[in-house]
C-alpha positions in Angstrom: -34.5 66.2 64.3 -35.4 63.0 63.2 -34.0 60.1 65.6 -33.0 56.4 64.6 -31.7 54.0 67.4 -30.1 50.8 66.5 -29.7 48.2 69.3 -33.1 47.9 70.5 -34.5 44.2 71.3 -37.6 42.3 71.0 -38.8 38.5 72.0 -40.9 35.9 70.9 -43.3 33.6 73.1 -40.9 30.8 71.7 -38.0 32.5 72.7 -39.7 33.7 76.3 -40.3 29.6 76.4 -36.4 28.4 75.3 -33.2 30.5 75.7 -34.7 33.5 77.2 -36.2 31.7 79.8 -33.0 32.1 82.2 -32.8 35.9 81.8 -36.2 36.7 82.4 -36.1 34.7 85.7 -33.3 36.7 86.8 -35.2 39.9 86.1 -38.3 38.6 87.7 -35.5 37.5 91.0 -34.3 40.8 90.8 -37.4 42.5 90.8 -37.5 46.7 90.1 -37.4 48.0 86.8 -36.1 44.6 85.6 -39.2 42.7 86.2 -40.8 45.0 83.6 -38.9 44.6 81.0 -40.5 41.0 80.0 -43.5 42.8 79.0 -42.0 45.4 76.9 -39.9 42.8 75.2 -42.6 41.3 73.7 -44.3 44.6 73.1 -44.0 45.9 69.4 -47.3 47.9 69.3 -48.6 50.4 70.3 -47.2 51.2 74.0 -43.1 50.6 72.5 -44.5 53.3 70.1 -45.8 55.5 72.5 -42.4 54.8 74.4 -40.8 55.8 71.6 -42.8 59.2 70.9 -42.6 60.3 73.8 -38.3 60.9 73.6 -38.6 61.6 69.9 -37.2 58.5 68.5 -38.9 58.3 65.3 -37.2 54.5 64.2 -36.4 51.5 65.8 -34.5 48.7 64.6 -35.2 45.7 65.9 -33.0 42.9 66.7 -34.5 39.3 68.8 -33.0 39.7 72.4 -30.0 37.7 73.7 -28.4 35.4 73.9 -30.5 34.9 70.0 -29.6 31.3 68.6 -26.2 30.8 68.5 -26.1 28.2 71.3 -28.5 26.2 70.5 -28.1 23.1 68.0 -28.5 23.6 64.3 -31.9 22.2 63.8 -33.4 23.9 67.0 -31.2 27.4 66.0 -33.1 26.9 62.4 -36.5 26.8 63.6 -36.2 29.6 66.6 -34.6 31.8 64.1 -37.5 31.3 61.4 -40.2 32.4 64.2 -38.3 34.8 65.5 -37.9 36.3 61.8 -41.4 36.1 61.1 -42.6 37.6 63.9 -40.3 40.6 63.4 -41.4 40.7 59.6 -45.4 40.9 60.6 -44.0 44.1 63.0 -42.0 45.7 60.1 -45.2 45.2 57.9 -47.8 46.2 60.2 -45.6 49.6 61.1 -43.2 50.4 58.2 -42.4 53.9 59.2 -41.4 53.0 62.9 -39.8 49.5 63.0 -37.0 48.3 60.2 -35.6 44.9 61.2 -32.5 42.6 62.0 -32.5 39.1 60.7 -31.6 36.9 63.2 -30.0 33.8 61.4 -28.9 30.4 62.7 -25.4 30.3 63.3 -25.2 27.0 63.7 -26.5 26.1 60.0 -24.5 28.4 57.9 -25.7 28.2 54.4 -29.4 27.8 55.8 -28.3 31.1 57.9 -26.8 32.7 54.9 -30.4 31.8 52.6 -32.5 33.2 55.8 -30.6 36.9 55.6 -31.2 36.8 51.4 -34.7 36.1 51.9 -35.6 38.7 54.7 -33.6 41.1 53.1 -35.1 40.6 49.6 -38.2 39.7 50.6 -39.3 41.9 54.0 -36.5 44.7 53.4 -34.5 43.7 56.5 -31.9 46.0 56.6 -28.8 43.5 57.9 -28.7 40.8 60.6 -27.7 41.0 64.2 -25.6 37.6 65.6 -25.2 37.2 69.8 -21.3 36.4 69.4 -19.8 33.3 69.5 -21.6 29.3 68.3 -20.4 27.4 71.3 -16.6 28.9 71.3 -16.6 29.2 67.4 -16.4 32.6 66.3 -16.8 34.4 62.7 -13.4 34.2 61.9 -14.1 30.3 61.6 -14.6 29.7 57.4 -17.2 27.4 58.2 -19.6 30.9 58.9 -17.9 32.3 55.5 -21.5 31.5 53.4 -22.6 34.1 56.1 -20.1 37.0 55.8 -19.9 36.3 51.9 -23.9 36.5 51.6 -23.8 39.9 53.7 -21.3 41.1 51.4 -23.2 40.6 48.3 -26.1 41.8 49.6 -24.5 45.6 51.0 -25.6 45.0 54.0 -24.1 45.2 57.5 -24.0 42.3 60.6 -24.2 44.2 63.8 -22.4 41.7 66.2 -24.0 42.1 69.9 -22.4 40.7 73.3 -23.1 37.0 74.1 -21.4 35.4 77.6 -18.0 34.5 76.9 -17.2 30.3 76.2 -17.9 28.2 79.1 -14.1 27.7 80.2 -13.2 31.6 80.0 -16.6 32.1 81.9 -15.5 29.4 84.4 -11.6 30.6 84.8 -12.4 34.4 85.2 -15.6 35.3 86.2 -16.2 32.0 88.5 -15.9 32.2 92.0 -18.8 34.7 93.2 -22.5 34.0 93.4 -24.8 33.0 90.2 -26.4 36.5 90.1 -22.9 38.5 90.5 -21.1 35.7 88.1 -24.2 36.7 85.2 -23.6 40.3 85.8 -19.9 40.4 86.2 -19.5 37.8 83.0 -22.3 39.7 80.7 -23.6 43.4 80.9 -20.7 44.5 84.0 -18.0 43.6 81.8 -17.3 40.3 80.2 -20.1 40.9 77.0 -17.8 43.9 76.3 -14.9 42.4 75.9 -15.7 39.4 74.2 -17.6 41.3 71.5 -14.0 43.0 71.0 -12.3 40.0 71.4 -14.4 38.8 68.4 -14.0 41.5 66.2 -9.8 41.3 67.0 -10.1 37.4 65.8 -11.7 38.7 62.8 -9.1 41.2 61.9 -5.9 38.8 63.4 -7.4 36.1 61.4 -7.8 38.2 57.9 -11.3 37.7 57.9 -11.2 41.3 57.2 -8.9 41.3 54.4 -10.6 38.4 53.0 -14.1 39.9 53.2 -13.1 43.9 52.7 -16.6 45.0 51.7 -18.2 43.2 54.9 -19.7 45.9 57.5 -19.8 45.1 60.9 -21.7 47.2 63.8 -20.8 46.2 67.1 -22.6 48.4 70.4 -21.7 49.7 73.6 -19.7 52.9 72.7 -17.5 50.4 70.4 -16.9 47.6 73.5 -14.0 49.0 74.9 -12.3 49.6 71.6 -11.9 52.8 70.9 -9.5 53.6 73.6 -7.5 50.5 72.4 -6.6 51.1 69.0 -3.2 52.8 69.0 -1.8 49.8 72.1 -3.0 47.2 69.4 -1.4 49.0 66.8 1.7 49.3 68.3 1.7 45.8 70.1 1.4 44.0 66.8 3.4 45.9 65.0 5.9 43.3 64.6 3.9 40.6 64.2 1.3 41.2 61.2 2.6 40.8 58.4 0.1 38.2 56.7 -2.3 41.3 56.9 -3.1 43.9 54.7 -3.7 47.0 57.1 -2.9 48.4 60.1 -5.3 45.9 63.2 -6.8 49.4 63.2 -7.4 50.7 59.7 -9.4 47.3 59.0 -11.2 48.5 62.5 -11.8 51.8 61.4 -12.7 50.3 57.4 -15.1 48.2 58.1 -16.7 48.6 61.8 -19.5 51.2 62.8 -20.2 51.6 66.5 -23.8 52.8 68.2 -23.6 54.1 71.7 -26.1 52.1 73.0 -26.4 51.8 76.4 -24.0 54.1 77.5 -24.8 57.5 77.9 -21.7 59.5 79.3 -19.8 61.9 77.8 -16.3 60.6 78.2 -16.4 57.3 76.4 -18.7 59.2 73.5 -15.3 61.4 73.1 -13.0 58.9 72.7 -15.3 57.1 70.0 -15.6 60.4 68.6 -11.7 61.1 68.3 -10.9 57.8 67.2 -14.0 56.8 64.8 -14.8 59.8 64.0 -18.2 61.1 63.6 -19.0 59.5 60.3 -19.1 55.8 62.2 -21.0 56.5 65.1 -24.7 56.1 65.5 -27.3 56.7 68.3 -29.3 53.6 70.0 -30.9 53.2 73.3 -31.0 49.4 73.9 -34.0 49.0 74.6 -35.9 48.0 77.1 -32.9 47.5 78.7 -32.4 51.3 79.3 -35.4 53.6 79.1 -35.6 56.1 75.9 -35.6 59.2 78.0 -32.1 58.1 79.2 -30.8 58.2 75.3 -32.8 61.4 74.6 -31.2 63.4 77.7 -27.6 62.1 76.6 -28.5 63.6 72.9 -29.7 66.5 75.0 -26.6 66.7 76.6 -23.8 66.6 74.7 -22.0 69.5 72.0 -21.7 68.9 68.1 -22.3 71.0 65.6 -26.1 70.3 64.2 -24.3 68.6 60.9 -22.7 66.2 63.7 -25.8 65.8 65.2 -27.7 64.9 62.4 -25.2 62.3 61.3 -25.6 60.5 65.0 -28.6 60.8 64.9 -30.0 59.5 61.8 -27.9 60.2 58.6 -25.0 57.9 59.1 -28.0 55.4 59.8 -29.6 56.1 56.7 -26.3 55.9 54.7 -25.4 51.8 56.1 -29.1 50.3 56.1 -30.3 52.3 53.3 -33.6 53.5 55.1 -35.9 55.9 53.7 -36.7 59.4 55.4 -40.8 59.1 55.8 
């Protein structure tokens, strides 16, 4: 069955050089499986294809690792994004029936970000663009990134929103207190990333965003960070207190967000993404390197749909969003 993940990451010897610098120290401190995963980052040849063939995932699509641009100033943000972008746009090239890419876009500089996604999608058949969160405590919901969301809009394509740290005072008040290394993974992959991704996309419904931009896709990772099993409470919390908006907090959710499980591979979060986005919203990913593809291909292994279900996780609902072509 053919198999399409969508949160898999990739870096640049600029990027390795600027903001990744600090997370592949702490891989190297760590040591383990960790210290590998430089080398695979940077990897999009031959032995991240052989990777990939060896768990049957015939696609990858590609998005620069975190924490991206976003917290970087406009004019730096511009140029990391433009290498980054090219570099993924030589892989795309080079391997058309394996790789399909993310633009990564400079925050930052919204109607430069907003020209970088037309170009890369018009140009080098990017299929969307993938932001790390937050510019400096400014999130989407902010109209100065409108040019961004109205640009995605026009062009059908989605913007798959990945975890970033939360804002320095939120990262200070609750996840200060504990050593650097438990602080990192308490604030990012242990938790924080999780619910700031779902914070973000609540600011963008709250706001109206939504309503304002109702043809606007958003992908967000993680087994839909935390909010599937939140819907109904926000529903119900609210419920007093929305009128300036259209829908329901969780119709606009379930309108306009898709959700990849990557990352998590257990069977009782996939079930309550399942019962609350259905199956028509949910696609497969790894997130790679940061779990190993045999770990995504045992979960497919592992868990009961019907094969129709399956196909949609795996690749059809895929299709569908970024427009890719079966090869």
């Amino acid at each position: 069955m053919r198999t399409i993940t969508l949160e898999e990451h990739f870096t640049t010897p600029a990027f390795r050089s600027g903001p990744g610098k600090k997370r592949e120290e702490q891989a190297a401190k760590m040591g383990g499986p960790l210290a590998a995963i430089a080398a695979k980052l940077v990897d999009v040849g031959d032995s991240r294809i052989a990777e990939m063939d060896a768990a049957g995932i015939d696609m990858q699509v590609l998005s620069l690792n975190a924490p991206g641009t976003e917290q970087l100033e406009a004019d730096a943000a511009v140029s990391l994004a433009q290498e980054a972008n090219e570099f993924l746009a030589a892989a795309v090239k080079k391997y058309p029936k394996r790789f399909a890419g993310l633009a990564i876009l400079p925050t930052a500089a919204p109607e430069k970000a907003a020209q970088e996604l037309e170009r890369l999608v018009r140009d080098n058949g990017f299929v969307g663009a993938n932001i790390h969160g937050h510019n400096r405590g400014r999130y989407l919901d902010d109209k100065f990134y409108w040019p961004i969301l109205e640009r995605a809009e026009a062009l059908g394509v989605p913007i798959y929103l990945h975890p970033t740290i939360p804002p320095q005072a939120v990262l200070d008040a609750s996840f200060g207190g504990f050593s650097p290394l438990v602080t990192d993974l308490f604030s990012g992959p242990g938790w924080g990333w999780h619910i700031e991704t779902a914070i973000h996309v609540l600011r963008m419904v709250f706001s109206g965003t939504l309503d304002k931009h109702p043809r606007l896709k958003l992908i967000i990772g993680h087994m839909g960070e935390m909010l599937p099993v939140m819907l109904r409470r926000i529903d119900e919390s609210s419920a007093n207190d929305v009128d300036h908006l259209k829908r329901a907090p969780s119709r606009a959710i379930l309108d306009q967000v898709w959700i990849t499980n990557s990352g998590i591979f257990s069977e009782p979060p996939f079930l309550a993404a399942l019962t609350t986005f259905g199956i028509d919203r949910i696609m497969f990913s790894v997130d790679y390197p940061y779990a190993p593809n045999s770990m995504g291909r045992k979960f497919l292994d592992t868990i009961s749909l019907a094969p129709a279900d399956m196909e949609k996780l795996t690749h059809k609902n895929a299709d569908a969003l970024l427009k890719l072509k079966a090869t």
